[in-house]
N, C-alpha and C positions, 0 to 999 in steps of 0.2 A: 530661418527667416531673417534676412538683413533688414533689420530694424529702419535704417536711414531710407533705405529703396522704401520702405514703407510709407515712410511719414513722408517722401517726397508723391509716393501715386496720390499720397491720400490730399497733400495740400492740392493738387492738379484737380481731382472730382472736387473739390471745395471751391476753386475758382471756375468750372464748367458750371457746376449748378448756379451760381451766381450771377453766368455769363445767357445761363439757355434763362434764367427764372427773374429776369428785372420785374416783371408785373406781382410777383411775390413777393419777392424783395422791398421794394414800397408799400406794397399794403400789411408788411409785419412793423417798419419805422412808422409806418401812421398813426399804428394801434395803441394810442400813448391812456388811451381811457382804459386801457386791458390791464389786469393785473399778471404783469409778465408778457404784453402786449398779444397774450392769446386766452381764448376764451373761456379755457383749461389747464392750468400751469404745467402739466402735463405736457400738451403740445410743444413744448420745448427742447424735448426729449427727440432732438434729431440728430441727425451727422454732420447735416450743412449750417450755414450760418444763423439762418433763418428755416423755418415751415412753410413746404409747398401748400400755394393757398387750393380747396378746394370750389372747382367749377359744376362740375356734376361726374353722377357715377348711373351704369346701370350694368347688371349684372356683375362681371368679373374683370367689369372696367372703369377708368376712374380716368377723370381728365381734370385741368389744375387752369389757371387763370390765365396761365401764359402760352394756353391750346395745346400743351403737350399731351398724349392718352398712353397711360399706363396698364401694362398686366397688372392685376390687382392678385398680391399673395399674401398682404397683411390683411383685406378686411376686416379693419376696424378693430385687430387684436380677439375676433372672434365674432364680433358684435355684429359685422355682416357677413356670415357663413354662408347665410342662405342666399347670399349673393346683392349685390346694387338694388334698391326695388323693387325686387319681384313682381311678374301680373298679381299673382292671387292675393296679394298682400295689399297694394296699389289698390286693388278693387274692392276688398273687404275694407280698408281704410275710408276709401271714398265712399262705399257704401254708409257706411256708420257716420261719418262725419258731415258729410255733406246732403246726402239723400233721408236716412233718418234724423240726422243732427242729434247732437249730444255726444260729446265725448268725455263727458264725466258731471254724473247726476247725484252720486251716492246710491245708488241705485243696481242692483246686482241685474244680470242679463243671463239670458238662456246659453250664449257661446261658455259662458265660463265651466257650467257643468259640463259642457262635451271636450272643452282643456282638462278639467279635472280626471276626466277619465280617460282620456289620452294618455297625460301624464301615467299616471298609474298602470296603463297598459305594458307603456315603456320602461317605466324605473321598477315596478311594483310595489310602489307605497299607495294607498288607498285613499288618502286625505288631502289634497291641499290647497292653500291660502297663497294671495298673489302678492307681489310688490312691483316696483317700477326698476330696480336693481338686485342685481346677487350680493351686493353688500347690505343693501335692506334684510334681504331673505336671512341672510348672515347675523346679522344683528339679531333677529328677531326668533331667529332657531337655536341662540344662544342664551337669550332671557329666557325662553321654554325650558332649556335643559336646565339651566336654573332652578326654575323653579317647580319642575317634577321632580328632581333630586335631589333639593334642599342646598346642592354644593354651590361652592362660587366660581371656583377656578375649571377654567378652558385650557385643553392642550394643546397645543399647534403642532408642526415641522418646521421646524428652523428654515426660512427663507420662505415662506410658505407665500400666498397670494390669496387673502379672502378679502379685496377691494380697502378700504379704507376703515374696519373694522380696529378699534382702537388694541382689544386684547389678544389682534392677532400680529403687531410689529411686536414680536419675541425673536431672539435666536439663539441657538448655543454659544454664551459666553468660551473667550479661550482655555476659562478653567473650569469648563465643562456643563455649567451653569446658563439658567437662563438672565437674558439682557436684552434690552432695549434695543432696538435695531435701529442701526446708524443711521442717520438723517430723519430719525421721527420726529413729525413738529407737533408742538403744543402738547403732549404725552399728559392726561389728568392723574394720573398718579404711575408708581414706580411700577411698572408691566408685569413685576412678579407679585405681587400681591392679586393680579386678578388670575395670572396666567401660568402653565406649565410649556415646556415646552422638552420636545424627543429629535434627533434626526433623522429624518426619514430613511426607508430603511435598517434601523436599527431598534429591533423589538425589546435588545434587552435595556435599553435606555428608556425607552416606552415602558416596560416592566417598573423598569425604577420609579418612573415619575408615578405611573397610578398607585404603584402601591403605601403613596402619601396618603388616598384616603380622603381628598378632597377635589377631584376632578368630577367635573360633572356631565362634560363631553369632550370628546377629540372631532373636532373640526379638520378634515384633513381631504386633499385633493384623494384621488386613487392613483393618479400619477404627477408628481408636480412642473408646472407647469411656467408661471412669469419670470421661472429663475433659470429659464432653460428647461426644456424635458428630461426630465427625471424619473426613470420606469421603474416600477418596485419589481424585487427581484424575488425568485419562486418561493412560496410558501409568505412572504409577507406581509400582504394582506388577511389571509386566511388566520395570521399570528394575530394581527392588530384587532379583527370579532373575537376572537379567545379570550385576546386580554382585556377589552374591553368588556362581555361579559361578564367576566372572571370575577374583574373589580367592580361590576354594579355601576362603571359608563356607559353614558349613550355614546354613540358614531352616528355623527353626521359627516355624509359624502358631498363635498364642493365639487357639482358635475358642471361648472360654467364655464370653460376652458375643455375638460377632456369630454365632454360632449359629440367631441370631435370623433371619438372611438366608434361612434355607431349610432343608431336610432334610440339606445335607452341607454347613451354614453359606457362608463366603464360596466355599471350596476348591473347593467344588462347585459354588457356581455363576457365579463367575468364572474358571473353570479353571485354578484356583492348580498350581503343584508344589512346596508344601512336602519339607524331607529327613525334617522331620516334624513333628509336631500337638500341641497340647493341649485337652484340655476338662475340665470339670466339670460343677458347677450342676444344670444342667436333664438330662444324662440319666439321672439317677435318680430322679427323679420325687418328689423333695423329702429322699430316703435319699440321705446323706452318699455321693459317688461322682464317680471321675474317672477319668482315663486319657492316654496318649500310645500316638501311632499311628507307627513309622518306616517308610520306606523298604525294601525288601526287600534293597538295595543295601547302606546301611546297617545294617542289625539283620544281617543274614554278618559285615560287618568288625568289629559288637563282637562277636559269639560269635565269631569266632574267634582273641580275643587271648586267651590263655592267663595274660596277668597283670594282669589284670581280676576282681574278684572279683563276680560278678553274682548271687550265692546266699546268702551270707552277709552279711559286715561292710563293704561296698564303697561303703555310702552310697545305694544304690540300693532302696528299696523299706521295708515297716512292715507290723508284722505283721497290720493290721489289714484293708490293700489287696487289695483281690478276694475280700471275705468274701463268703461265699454269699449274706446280705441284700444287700448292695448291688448285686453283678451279680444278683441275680432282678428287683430294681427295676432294675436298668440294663434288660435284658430286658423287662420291661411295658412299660417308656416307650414303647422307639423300636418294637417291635413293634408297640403297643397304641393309644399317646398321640400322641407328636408324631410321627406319617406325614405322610406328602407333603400329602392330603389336609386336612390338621389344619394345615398349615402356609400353605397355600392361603388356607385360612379365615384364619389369622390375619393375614397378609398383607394381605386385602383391607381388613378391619376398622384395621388402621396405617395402611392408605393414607388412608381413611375419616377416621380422625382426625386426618391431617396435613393435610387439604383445610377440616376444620372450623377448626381451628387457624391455618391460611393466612389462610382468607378472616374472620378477626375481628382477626389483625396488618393485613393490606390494611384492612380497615374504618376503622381506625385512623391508618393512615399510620405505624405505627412500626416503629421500627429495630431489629425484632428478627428472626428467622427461625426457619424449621421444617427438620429434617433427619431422614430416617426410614432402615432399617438393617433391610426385612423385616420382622415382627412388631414392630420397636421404633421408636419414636417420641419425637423433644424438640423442644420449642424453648427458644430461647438469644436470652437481651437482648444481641445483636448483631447486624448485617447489615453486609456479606453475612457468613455464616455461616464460624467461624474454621477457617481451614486448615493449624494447626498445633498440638502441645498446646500449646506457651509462650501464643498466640495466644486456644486455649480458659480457659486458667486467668485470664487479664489478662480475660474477657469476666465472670468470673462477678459476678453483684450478689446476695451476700448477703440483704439485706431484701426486694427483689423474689422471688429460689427463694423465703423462707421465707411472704412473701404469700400466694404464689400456693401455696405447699403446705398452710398452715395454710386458705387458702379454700376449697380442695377439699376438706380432709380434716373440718372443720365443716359440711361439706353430704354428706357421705355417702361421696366418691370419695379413693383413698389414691394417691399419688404417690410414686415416689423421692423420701426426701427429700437425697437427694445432690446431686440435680439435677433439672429437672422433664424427666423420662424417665416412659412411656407405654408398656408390655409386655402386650401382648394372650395369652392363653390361649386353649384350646380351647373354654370355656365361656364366654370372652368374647360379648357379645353388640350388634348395632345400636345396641340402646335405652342398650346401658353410654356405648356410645363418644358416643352423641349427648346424652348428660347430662350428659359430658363436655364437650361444645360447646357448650352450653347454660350452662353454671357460667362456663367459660373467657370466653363472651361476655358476662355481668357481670359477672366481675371486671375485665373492658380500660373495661366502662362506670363503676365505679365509681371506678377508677385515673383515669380522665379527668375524673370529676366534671361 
């Protein structure tokens, strides 16, 4: 790769997008009331100078302030899977909001029990409680282990993704140890006093840490996900129930990202047994909505500690969690949106585009790879493909993601820009994915010059 050819396409998409986006470009210098002039400090997290402003979206399309319309293959980092506003979402929305009225009473509703069993149809956990995020759900599936197994500390995967969960920024220190993960802000105490940590992939690291004797769950993706996909490889999952058994942990599976693998995410279709689950994102159909799913086993032994407070001030729950808007859109989704069938379709269309993707790295002869995750899709300037996060983070190249995002996104098609990740929708279509191959195939020409 000639480094300088690089940095020279990449300055050129940095002055196009500047050139096609003025109406964006001013409304990010206005935004001086914003902390970080955007709504979410987050949103900063781009290639170009500034964040293309949003005008509206519907389906598998997104148009920006300055009337450009985008193929949509980041939806929302997951969060709109099920595509731009869906009808049946829109309508069960507007239903509850506007025709019933009430979008949060404290007041439990008849949709929540037929999510409940939904859920449970798909993952096969029996039980569950709502939030408004998978970091809530996270939070709160982690006081429960807590407190059914008397332990303190939590295990993670080094680079791991469970939203802004404080005892999940750990990763393998260089001396092999867990530490603090770089750029944590406000950290309330030192990360290893709450938390363990293993590299994914690596059981007999996982060995080591539980056999401390103080773990109380392993919170862990089944495949990880915000650091790049990261496929566990044969036999590793099947190692991590063993060992968790073994040592008298709970496993909870973070299915809010690989969701993406099918209608009851990995759990279901690699025959997980989590003790129990989390998600978010996508099933609510773009309305703020989460959950965790236990064990039947477990959810008896916390009701029936008597000095557990699970109603009140116990730490467990907000008042905002299983409002009537979000379990009705919880309800549209999985009902309506992302079925089996719709998963099917998306499915095919990832594979579709890992093949176009493949065959323009092979054209090339370079070192990088493709890995897909059921509706999700990346490739990573690496090969073979890293199989660990330490491994995933040491792979990333900065000016290449932001190339290859600012090329896509000046031709029409919008990318993570966290990483070059590929999320198919319901209303995704052939012609999306194939324009996508098509883009992808001049930019490897133009990188080679």
């Amino acid at each position: 790769m000639d480094r300088a050819r690089l940095r020279r396409l990449l300055d050129s998409e940095v002055e196009e997008s500047a050139r096609r986006n003025p109406r964006s470009q001013a409304a990010y210098e206005r935004a001086g009331h914003l902390f970080g002039r955007v709504p979410m400090t987050w949103m900063n997290k781009t290639a170009g100078a500034f964040p293309l402003y949003l005008d509206g979206a519907c389906g598998a399309r997104v148009s920006d302030i300055d009337g450009h319309e985008y193929i949509d293959f980041c939806l929302g980092d997951t969060g709109a899977m099920a595509g731009h506003s869906p009808a049946p979402v829109v309508g069960a929305v507007e239903r509850r909001y506007r025709d019933q009225g009430g979008a949060t009473a404290m007041l439990p509703t008849e949709d929540a029990e037929w999510v409940g069993a939904e859920l449970a149809r798909r993952f096969g956990l029996p039980r569950w409680s709502f939030s408004l995020t998978a970091t809530d759900a996270n939070r709160w599936a982690v006081r429960l282990a807590r407190a059914v197994t008397g332990r303190q500390k939590i295990l993670f995967n080094s680079y791991c993704y469970h939203g802004s969960v404080d005892e999940s920024l750990i990763v393998v220190g260089e001396d092999g140890r867990g530490a603090g993960r770089p750029g944590n802000v406000g950290a309330p105490c030192d990360v290893s006093l709450t938390s363990r940590v293993a590299e994914f992939n690596d059981l007999a690291g996982l060995e080591r840490e539980l056999a401390e004797g103080d773990v109380a769950a392993v919170l862990m993706e089944p495949a990880l996900t915000n650091i790049g996909i990261v496929l566990p490889e044969p036999g590793y999952l099947e190692g991590v129930r063993e060992l968790t058994r073994r040592h008298g942990v709970l496993l909870i599976n973070d299915e809010t990202h690989t969701f993406s693998t099918g209608p009851g995410g990995c759990t279901s279709a690699w025959d997980l047994e989590p003790d129990m689950l989390t998600i978010g994102k996508a099933i609510g159909g773009g309305i703020p909505a989460g959950g965790y799913g236990l064990s039947a086993e477990l959810a008896d032994r916390l009701h029936g500690r008597d000095d557990l407070d699970l109603v009140d001030m116990g730490g467990v729950g907000g008042t905002l969690a299983g409002n009537a808007l979000s379990v009705a859109a919880m309800r549209a989704t999985l009902e309506h949106v992302l079925t089996d069938d719709a998963f099917a379709h998306m499915s095919a269309l990832s594979e579709r585009f890992e093949e176009g993707v493949r065959k323009g790295i092979d054209s090339y002869a370079l070192p990088w790879s493709v890995s897909r995750l059921g509706a999700r899709t990346e490739y990573r300037f690496a090969s073979p493909a890293p199989r660990t996060g330490t491994e995933s983070a040491a792979a990333g190249d900065t000016d290449l993601e932001d190339f290859m995002h600012l090329w896509m996104a000046n031709r029409g098609v919008l990318m993570t820009p966290f990483h070059n990740m590929a999320l198919m929708c319901p209303d995704t279509t052939h012609a999306d994915v194939d324009t996508h191959t098509a883009l992808f195939t001049d930019a490897l020409a133009e990188l080679a010059g």
